[in-house]
Structures are given as C-alpha cells and as structure tokens.
C-alpha positions as CSV (number, residue, x, y, z in Angstrom):
1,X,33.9,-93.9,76.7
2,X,33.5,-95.1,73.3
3,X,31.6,-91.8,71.8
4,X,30.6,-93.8,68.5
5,X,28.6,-96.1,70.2
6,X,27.4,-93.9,73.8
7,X,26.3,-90.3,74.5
8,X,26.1,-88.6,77.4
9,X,22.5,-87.2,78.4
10,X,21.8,-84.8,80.8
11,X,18.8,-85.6,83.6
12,X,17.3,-83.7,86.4
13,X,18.8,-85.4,89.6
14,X,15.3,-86.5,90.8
15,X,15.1,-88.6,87.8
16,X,18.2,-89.9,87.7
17,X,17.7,-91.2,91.4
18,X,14.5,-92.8,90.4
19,X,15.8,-94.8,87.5
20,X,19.4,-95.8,89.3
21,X,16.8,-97.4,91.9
22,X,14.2,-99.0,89.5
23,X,17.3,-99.8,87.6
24,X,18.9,-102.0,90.1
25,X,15.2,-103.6,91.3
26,X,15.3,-104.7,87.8
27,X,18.3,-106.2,87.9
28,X,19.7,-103.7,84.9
29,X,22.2,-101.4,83.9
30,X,21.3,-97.6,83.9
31,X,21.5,-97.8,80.0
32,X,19.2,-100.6,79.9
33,X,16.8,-99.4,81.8
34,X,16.4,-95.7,80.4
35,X,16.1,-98.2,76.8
36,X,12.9,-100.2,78.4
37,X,11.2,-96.9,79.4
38,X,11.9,-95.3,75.6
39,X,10.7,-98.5,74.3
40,X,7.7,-98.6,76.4
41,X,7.1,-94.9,75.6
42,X,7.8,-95.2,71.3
43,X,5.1,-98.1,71.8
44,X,2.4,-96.4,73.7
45,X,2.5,-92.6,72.1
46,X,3.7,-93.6,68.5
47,X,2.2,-94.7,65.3
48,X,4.1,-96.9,62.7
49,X,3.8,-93.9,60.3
50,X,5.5,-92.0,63.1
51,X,8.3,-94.5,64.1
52,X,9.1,-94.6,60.3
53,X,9.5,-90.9,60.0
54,X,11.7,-91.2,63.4
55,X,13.9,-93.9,61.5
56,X,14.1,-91.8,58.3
57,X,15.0,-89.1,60.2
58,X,17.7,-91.3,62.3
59,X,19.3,-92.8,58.7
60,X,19.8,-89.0,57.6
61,X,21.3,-87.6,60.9
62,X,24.0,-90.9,61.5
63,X,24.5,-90.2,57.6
64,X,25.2,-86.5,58.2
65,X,27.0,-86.9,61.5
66,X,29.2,-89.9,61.1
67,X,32.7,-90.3,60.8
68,X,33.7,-92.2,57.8
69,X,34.9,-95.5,58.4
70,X,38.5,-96.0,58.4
71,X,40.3,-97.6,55.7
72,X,43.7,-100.0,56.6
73,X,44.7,-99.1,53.4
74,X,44.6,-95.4,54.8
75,X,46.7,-96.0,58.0
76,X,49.5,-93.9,58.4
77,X,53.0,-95.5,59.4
78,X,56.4,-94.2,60.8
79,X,59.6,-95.9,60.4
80,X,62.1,-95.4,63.1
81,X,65.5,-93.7,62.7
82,X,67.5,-97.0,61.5
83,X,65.4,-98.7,59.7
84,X,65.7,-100.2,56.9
85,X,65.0,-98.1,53.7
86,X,65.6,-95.2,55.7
C-alpha cells in the first residue's frame, strides 16, 4: 500500500459490513464510498468558515507530517566491484 497516498482506518465491524454492502449497490469501491458519505456529511453539518479552518488545519498537518520530496540529484548510487573508475 502506497502510505503517502492511503491510511488505514479502523471501523466497528457493523459498520464496515454496512458500507462493503451499500458500497457494492453503488457500484463503488470501499474508498469511494466512505468519500461520498464524508462529503455528504462536511456539506450537511459544516459552514464555509468551518471547512476553511478544516483546510487551514489540513495545509499545516501535511506541512508538518510530510516527507520531503526526493531530489534525483540526491540519489545515492553504487558501483560494482569492476567497474570502471573503481
């Protein structure tokens, strides 16, 4: 699993169930679906004053939590025994 771009989350099985079913009625991955509920829920229960402080707060955690990204010019390379200018 590609961890910079998926988590894991943990749910209670009864859940889980539920939204594997609705899920495949849907015709929709897991990941999908759990991201139309969330969407659903940010739109019903949040102002826009709120879902900026949620970005702001999202910009400053991926900023603090982040791997750099790698460099070429930073790559480490090994030679093998033989080779030339060795």
């Amino acid at each position: 699993m590609d961890t910079s771009k998926w988590k894991s989350v943990l749910l209670p099985k009864d859940v889980y169930q539920e939204i594997v079913v609705i899920s495949h009625v849907e015709g929709r991955t897991i990941s999908g679906q759990l991201r139309i509920v969330y969407e659903a829920w940010k739109n019903a229960n949040l102002s826009d004053k709120d879902k900026r402080y949620i970005a702001d707060e999202v910009k400053d955690f991926k900023s603090r939590t982040e791997l750099p990204k790698k460099d070429e010019r930073d790559a480490v390379f090994s030679l093998k025994k033989g080779a030339e200018g060795v």
